[in-house]
N, C-alpha and C positions, 0 to 999 in steps of 0.2 A: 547815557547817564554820565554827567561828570563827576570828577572826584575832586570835587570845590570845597572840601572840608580842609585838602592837604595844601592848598593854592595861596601861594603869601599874600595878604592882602592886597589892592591895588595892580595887582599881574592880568592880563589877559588870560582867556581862558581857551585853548585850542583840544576840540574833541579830535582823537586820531581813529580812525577804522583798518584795520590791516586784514588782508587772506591771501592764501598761496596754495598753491599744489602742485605735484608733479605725479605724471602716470609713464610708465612703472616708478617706483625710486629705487633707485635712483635711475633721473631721466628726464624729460624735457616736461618743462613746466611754466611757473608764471607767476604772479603777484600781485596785488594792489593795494593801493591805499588810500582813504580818501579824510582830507582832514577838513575841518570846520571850525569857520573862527567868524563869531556873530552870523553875518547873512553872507559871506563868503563861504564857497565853498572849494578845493581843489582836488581833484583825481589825477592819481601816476597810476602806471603800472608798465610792466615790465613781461616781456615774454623771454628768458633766457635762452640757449641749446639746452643748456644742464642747470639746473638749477640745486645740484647736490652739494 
């Protein structure tokens, strides 16, 4: 779902997806994100020691 209602006209529009977690917390965990712009897509993510 975008929020293209708040988006100045003329601007690109990039969806962002975010999640994390860490077991126990604090303690080792991790991350990702994946953003979307048209038919691009990109995934990061991250694996910390500690992610607290």
């Amino acid at each position: 779902m975008a929020c293209t209602e708040h988006a100045p006209e003329g601007l690109p529009i990039v969806e962002i997806y975010t999640d994390g977690a860490c077991s126990p917390n604090p303690g080792p965990g991790g991350w990702s994100a994946i953003l979307i712009f048209g038919e691009v897509c990109k995934e990061y993510d991250q694996q910390p020691v500690s992610s607290s």
